[in-house]
MIMI-136795 format. One record per residue (C-alpha): residue number from 1; residue in three letters; x, y, z. Coordinates in steps of 0.001 Angstrom, whole numbers. Each point is the difference from the previous one (the first is absolute). Last residue first. Example, Ala and Ser with C-alpha at 12.3 -4.5 7.8 and 13.67 -1.06 7.14 Angstrom:
BEGIN
+-----+-----+---------+---------+---------+
:   i :  aa :      c1 :      c2 :      c3 :
+-----+-----+---------+---------+---------+
:   2 : SER :   13670 :   -1060 :    7140 :
:   1 : ALA :   -1370 :   -3440 :     660 :
+-----+-----+---------+---------+---------+
//
This chain:
BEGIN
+-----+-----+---------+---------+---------+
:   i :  aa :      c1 :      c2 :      c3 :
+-----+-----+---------+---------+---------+
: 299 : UNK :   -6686 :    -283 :  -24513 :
: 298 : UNK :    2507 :    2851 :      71 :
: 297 : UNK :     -36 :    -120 :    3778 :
: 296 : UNK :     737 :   -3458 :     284 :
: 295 : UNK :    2839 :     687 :   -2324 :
: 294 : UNK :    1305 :    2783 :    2797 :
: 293 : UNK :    -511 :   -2190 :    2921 :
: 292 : UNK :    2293 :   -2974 :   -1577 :
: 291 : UNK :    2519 :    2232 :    -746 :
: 290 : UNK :    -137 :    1538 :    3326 :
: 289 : UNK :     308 :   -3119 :    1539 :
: 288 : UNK :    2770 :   -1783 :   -2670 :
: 287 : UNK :    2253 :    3270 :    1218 :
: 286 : UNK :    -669 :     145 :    3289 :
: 285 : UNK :    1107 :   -3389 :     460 :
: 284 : UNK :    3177 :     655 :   -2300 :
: 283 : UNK :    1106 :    2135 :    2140 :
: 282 : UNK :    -358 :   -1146 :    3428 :
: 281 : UNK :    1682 :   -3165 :    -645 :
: 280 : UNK :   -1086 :   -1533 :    3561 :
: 279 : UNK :    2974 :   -1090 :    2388 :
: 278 : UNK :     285 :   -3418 :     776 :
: 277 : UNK :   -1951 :   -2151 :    2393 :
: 276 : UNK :   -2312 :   -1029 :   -2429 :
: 275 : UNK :   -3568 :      79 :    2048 :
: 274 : UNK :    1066 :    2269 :    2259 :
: 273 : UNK :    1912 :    2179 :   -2794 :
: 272 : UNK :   -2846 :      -1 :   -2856 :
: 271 : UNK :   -2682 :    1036 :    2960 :
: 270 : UNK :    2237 :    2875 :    1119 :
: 269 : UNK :     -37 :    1240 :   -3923 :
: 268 : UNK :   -3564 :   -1034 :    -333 :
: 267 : UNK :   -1191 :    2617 :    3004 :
: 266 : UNK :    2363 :    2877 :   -2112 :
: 265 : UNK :   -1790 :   -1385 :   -4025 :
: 264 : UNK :   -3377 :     872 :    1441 :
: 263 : UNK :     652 :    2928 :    2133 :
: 262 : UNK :    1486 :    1345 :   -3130 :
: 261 : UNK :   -2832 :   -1084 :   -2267 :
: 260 : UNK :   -2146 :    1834 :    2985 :
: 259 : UNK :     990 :    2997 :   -1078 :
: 258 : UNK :    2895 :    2800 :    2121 :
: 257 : UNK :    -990 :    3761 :   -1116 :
: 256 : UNK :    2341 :    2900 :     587 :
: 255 : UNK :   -1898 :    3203 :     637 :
: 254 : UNK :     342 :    2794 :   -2348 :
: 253 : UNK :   -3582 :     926 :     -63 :
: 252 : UNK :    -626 :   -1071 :   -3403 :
: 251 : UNK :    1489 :   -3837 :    1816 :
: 250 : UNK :   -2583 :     146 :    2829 :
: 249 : UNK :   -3015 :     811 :   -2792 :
: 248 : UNK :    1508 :   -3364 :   -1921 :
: 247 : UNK :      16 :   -2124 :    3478 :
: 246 : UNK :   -3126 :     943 :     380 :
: 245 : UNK :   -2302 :    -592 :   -3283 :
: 244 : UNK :    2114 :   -3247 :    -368 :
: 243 : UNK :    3077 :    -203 :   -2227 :
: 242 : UNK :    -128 :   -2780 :    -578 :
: 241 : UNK :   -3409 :   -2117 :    -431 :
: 240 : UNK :     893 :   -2416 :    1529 :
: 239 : UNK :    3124 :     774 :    2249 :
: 238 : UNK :   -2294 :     321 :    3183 :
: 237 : UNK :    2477 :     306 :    3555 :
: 236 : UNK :     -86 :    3856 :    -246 :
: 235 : UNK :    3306 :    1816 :    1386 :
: 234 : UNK :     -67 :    3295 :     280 :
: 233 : UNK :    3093 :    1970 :    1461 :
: 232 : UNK :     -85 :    3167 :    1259 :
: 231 : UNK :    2309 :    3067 :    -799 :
: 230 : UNK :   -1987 :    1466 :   -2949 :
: 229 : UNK :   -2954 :     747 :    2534 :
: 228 : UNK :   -3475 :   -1485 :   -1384 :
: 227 : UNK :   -3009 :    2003 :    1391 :
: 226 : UNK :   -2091 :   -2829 :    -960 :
: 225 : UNK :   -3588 :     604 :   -1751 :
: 224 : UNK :    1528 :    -972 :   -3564 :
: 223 : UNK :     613 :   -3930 :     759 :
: 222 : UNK :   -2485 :    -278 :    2927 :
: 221 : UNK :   -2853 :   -1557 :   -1997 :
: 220 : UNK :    2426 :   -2609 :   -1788 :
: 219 : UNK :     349 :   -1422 :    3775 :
: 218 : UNK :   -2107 :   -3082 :    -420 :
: 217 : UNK :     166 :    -570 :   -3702 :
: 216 : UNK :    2581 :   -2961 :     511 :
: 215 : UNK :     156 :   -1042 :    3136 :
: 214 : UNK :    1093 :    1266 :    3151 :
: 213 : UNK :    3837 :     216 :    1494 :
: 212 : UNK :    1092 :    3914 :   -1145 :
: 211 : UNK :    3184 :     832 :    2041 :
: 210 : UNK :     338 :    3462 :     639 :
: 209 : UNK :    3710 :    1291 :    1330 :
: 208 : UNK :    1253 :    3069 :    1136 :
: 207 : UNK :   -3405 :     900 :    1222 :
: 206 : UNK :   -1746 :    3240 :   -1417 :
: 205 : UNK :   -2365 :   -1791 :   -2563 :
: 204 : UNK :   -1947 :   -1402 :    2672 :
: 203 : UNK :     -69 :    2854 :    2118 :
: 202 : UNK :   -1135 :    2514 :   -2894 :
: 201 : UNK :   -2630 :   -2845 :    -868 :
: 200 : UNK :   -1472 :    -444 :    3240 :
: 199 : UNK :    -504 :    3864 :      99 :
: 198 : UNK :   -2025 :    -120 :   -2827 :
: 197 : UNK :    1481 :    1083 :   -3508 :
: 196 : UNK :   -1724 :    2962 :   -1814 :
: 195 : UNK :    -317 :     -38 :   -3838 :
: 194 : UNK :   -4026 :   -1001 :     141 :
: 193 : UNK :   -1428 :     759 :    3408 :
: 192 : UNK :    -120 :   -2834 :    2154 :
: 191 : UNK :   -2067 :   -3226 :     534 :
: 190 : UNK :    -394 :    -945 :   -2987 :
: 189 : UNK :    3307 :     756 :    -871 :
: 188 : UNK :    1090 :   -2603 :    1901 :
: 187 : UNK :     934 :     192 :    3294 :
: 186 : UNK :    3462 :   -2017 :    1428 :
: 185 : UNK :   -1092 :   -3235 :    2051 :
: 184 : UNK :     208 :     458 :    4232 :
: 183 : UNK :    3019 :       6 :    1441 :
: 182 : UNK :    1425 :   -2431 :    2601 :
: 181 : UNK :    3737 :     661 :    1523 :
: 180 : UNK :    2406 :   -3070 :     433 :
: 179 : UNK :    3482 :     458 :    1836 :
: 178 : UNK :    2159 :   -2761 :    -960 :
: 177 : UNK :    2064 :   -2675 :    2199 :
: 176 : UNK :   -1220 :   -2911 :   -2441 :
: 175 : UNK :   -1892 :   -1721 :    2962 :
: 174 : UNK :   -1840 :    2833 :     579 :
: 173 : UNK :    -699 :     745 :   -3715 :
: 172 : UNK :   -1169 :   -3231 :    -729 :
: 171 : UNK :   -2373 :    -390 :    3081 :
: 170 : UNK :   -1633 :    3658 :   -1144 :
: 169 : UNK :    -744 :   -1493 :   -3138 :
: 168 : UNK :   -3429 :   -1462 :     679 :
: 167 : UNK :    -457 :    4203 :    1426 :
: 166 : UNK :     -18 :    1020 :   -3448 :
: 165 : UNK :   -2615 :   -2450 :   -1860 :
: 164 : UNK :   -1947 :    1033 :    2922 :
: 163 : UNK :     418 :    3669 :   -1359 :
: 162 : UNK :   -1431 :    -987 :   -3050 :
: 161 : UNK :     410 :    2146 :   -3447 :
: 160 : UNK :    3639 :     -46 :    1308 :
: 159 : UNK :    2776 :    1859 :    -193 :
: 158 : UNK :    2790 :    -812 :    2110 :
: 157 : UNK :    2509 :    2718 :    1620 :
: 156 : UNK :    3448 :   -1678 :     909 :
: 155 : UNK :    2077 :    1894 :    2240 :
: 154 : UNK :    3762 :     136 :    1152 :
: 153 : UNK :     814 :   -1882 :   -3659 :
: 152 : UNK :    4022 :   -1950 :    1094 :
: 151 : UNK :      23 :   -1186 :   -4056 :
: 150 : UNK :    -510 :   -3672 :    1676 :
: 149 : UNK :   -3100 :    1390 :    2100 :
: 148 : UNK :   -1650 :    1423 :   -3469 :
: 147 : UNK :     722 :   -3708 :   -1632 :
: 146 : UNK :   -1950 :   -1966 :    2558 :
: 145 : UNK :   -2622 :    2417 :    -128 :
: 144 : UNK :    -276 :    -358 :   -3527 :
: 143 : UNK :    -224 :   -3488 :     458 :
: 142 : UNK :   -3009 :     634 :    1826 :
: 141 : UNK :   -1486 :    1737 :   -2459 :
: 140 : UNK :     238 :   -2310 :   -2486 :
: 139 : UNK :   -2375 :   -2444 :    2099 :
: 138 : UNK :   -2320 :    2228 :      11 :
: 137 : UNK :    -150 :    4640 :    2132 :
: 136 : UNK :    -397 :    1730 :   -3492 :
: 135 : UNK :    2005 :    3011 :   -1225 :
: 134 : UNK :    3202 :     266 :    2645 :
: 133 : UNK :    1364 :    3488 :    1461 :
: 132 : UNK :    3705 :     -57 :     353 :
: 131 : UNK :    1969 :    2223 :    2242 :
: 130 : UNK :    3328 :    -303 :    1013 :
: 129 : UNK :    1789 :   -1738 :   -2796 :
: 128 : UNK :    3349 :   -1493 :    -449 :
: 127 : UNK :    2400 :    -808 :   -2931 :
: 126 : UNK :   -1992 :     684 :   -3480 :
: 125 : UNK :    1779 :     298 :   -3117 :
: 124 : UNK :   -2127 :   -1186 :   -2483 :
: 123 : UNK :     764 :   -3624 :     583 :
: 122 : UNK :     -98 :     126 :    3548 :
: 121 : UNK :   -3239 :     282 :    -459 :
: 120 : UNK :    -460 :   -3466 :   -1646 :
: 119 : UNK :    2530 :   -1031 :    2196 :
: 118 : UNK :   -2493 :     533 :    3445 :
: 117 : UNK :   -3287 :   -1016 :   -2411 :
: 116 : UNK :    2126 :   -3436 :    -314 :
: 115 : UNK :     989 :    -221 :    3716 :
: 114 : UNK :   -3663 :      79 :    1069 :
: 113 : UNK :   -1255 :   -1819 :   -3029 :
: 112 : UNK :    2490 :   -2656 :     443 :
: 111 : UNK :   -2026 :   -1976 :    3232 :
: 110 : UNK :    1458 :   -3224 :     709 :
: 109 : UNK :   -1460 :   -3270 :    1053 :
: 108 : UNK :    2138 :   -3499 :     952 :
: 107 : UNK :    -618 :   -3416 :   -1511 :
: 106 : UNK :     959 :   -3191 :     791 :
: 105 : UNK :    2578 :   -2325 :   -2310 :
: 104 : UNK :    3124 :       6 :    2567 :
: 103 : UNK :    1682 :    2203 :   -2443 :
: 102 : UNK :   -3026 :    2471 :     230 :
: 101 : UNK :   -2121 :     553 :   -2349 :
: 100 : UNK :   -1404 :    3469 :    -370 :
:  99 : UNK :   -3117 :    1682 :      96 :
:  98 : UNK :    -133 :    3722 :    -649 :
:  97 : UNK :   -3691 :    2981 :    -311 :
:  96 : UNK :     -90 :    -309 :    3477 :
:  95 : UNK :   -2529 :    1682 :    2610 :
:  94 : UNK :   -1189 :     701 :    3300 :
:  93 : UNK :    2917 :    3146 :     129 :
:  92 : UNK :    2114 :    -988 :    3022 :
:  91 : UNK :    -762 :   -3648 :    -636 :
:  90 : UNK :    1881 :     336 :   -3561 :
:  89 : UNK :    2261 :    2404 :    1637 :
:  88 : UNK :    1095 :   -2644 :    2429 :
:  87 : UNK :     351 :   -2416 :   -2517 :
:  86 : UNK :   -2149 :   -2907 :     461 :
:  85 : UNK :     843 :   -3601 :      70 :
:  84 : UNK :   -2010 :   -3261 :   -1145 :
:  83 : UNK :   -2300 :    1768 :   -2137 :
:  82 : UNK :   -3302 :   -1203 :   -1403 :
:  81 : UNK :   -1620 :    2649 :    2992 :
:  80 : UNK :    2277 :    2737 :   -1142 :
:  79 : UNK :   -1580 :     -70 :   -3793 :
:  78 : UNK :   -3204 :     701 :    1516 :
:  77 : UNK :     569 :    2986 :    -238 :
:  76 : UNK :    1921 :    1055 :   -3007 :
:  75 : UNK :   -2251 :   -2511 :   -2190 :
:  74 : UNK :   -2591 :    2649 :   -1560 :
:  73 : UNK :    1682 :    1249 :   -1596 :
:  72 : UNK :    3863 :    -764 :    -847 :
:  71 : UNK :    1944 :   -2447 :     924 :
:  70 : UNK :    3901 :    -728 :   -1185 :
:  69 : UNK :     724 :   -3486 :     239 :
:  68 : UNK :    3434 :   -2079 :    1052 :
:  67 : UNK :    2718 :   -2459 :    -946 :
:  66 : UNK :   -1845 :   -2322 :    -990 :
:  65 : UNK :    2013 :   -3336 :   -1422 :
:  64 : UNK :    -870 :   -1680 :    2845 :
:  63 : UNK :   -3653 :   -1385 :    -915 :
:  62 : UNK :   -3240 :    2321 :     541 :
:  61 : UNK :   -3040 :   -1333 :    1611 :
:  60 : UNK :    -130 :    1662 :    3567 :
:  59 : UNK :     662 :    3231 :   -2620 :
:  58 : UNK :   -3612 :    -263 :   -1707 :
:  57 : UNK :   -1371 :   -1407 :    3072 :
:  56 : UNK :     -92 :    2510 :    2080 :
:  55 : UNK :    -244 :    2666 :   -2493 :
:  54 : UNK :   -3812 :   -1720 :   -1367 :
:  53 : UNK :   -2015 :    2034 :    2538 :
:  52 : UNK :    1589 :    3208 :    -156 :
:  51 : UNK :    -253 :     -16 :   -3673 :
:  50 : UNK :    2215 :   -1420 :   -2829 :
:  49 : UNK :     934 :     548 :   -3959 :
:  48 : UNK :    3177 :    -695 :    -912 :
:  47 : UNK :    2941 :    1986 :   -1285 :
:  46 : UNK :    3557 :    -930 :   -1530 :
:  45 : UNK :    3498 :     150 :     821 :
:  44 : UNK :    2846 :   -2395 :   -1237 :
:  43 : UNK :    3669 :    -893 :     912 :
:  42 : UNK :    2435 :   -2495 :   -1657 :
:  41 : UNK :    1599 :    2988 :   -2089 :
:  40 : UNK :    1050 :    2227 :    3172 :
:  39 : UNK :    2450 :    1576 :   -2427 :
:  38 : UNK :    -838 :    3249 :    2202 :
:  37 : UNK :   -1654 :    2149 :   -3141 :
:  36 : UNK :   -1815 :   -2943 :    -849 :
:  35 : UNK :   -1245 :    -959 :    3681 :
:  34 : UNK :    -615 :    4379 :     440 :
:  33 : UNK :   -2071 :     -88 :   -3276 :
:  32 : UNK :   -2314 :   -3086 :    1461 :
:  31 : UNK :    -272 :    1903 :    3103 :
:  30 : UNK :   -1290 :    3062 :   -1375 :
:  29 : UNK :   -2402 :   -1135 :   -2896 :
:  28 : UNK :   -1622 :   -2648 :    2240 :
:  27 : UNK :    -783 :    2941 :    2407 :
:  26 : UNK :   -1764 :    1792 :   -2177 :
:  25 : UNK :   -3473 :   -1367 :    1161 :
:  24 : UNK :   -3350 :     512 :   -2467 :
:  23 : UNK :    -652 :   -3399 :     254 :
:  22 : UNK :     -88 :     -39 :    3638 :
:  21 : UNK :   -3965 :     612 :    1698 :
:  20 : UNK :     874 :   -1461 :    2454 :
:  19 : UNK :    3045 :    -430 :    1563 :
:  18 : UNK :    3449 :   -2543 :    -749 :
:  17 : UNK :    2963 :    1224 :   -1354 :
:  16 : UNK :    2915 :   -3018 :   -1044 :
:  15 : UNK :    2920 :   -1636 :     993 :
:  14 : UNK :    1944 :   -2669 :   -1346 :
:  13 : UNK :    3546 :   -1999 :     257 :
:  12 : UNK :     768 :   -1967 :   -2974 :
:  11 : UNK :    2976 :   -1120 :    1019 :
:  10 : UNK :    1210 :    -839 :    3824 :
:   9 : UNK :    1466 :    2304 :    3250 :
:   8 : UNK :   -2833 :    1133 :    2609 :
:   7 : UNK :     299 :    3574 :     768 :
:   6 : UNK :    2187 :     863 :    3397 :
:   5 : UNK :   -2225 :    1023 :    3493 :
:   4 : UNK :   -3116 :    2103 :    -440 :
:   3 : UNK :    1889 :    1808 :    3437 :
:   2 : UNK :   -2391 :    2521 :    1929 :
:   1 : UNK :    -367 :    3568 :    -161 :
+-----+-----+---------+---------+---------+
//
C-alpha cells in the first residue's frame, strides 16, 4: 500500500482534523486520550477549520513538528492533489481521509475509513462476508467497497436514489476486485401497502451485511419496512443521534449493530499509529470517545 516512511523525531509534535464544518469533530477527544494513555506527553491534537481551496496552503505552511492530519468533508478529494505520494488504496478509492509527514518532510495520503469500517466489524465478530448491500452510492460508499472486498464480499448491491450516482462507482469496484450490482432505493410506505415490505427491502435486509453510508435522516424511512434477518449485520456510519431509527429496528430484530462512533474511534486508531508509529491504546480511546458522545448527548 505504499511506505509513509518513519515519523519525524522532536517535541512538541502536532496534528490536527481539518474539514468544514469541524466544531462538532470528536476526533480531538480520541487522539488526545490515546497521547495520555501512551505517555506521549509532548504531543497535541486539535481541529481547524479549512475548505478545498485553503488545504493547499494550510499544510504547504506547517513547520516540522507535524506529524500528520486527519480530513474529513469535504477535503477527502482534493486531499490527493496536496499530496506528494498516494497509497494505492487512497487512489483505488478517489479519496483520503490521512496525511502524513514523512521523514524526508513530504507528505503521503492514506485512506483509514476502509480499514476502520473493516475492524469496526470485526469488532462484533465478523470475519468474511458474501453479500453486502450498501445504503447510498458518496464518498462513504466507496470505502465501503473497499472494506466488502477485504471481508472476501462475492457481491456488493448499492442503493441509490441515483443510478448515475451508482455507475461513478463502478471504477472503484473494478479496481477493488468486487462484484457491484445496482438497485434501485427501497419503497416507502407511500408507495406500498402499510405493514408490507417491497421487494427491495426483503433483498436489502437479506444480505449478510448492510452498511448504511448516507446522512443523517436519509434512511430513517426504511428502519421498520426491512425484512431484517437476525444473522446480518448493520452497520450505520451516523452516531448522532444514537441509536438511529435503523440501526435500533436492526437490533429488535436480533441483528448486531456496528455505529459510526466505532468507525470513528477504528479510522483514528490507524491514524494514531502512522502518525506515532506505536501502537494505539485502544482502550482508553474508546473510552474518552464514548464518554465524550454520551455528555454531548445529555446537553
Amino acid at each position: 500500500m505504499g511506505d509513509a516512511g518513519a515519523p519525524r523525531p522532536g517535541p512538541g509534535r502536532r496534528a490536527a482534523v481539518l474539514g468544514r464544518p469541524i466544531a462538532h469533530s470528536l476526533s480531538p477527544v480520541i487522539h488526545n486520550a490515546g497521547y495520555a494513555a501512551a505517555g506521549l506527553t509532548d504531543w497535541s491534537y486539535d481541529a481547524h477549520d479549512c475548505g478545498e481551496a485553503e488545504l493547499a496552503g494550510f499544510v504547504a505552511g506547517l513547520g516540522p513538528e507535524w506529524a500528520g492530519l486527519s480530513l474529513t468533508m469535504p477535503l477527502k478529494e482534493v486531499a490527493l492533489q496536496v499530496a506528494d505520494a498516494v497509497s494505492d488504496r487512497a487512489a483505488a478509492l478517489g479519496a483520503a481521509n490521512t496525511l502524513v509527514r514523512r521523514s524526508d518532510g513530504t507528505w503521503w495520503a492514506e485512506n483509514t475509513d476502509a480499514p476502520g469500517m473493516v475492524d469496526a466489524l470485526r469488532w462484533v465478530g465478523i470475519e468474511k462476508l458474501s453479500r453486502v448491500s450498501v445504503l447510498g452510492a458518496g464518498g462513504t460508499a466507496r470505502a465501503a467497497l473497499a472494506a466488502a472486498a477485504d471481508l472476501g464480499a462475492t457481491l456488493v448491491t448499492v442503493y441509490a436514489r441515483r443510478p448515475a450516482a451508482v455507475e461513478e462507482l463502478a471504477p472503484v469496484a473494478s479496481a477493488l476486485g468486487v462484484p457491484l450490482a445496482a438497485a434501485a432505493w427501497p419503497s416507502s410506505e407511500a408507495d406500498s401497502d402499510v405493514g408490507d415490505a417491497g421487494p427491495g427491502d426483503a433483498e436489502l435486509g437479506g444480505a449478510d451485511a448492510v452498511i448504511s453510508t448516507v446522512p443523517k435522516g436519509v434512511a430513517d424511512p426504511l428502519a421498520d419496512r426491512v425484512a431484517w434477518r437476525p444473522a446480518t449485520v448493520v452497520f450505520d456510519v451516523v452516531y448522532d443521534p444514537w441509536p438511529t431509527p435503523l440501526a435500533a429496528a436492526a437490533q429488535r430484530a436480533g441483528c448486531r449493530v456496528v455505529s459510526g462512533l466505532d468507525l470513528l474511534l477504528a479510522q483514528a486508531v490507524h491514524q494514531f499509529e502512522l502518525f506515532t508509529g506505536g501502537p494505539a491504546p485502544v482502550a482508553a480511546m474508546r473510552e474518552a470517545l464514548y464518554a465524550a458522545a454520551a455528555a454531548r448527548t445529555r446537553t
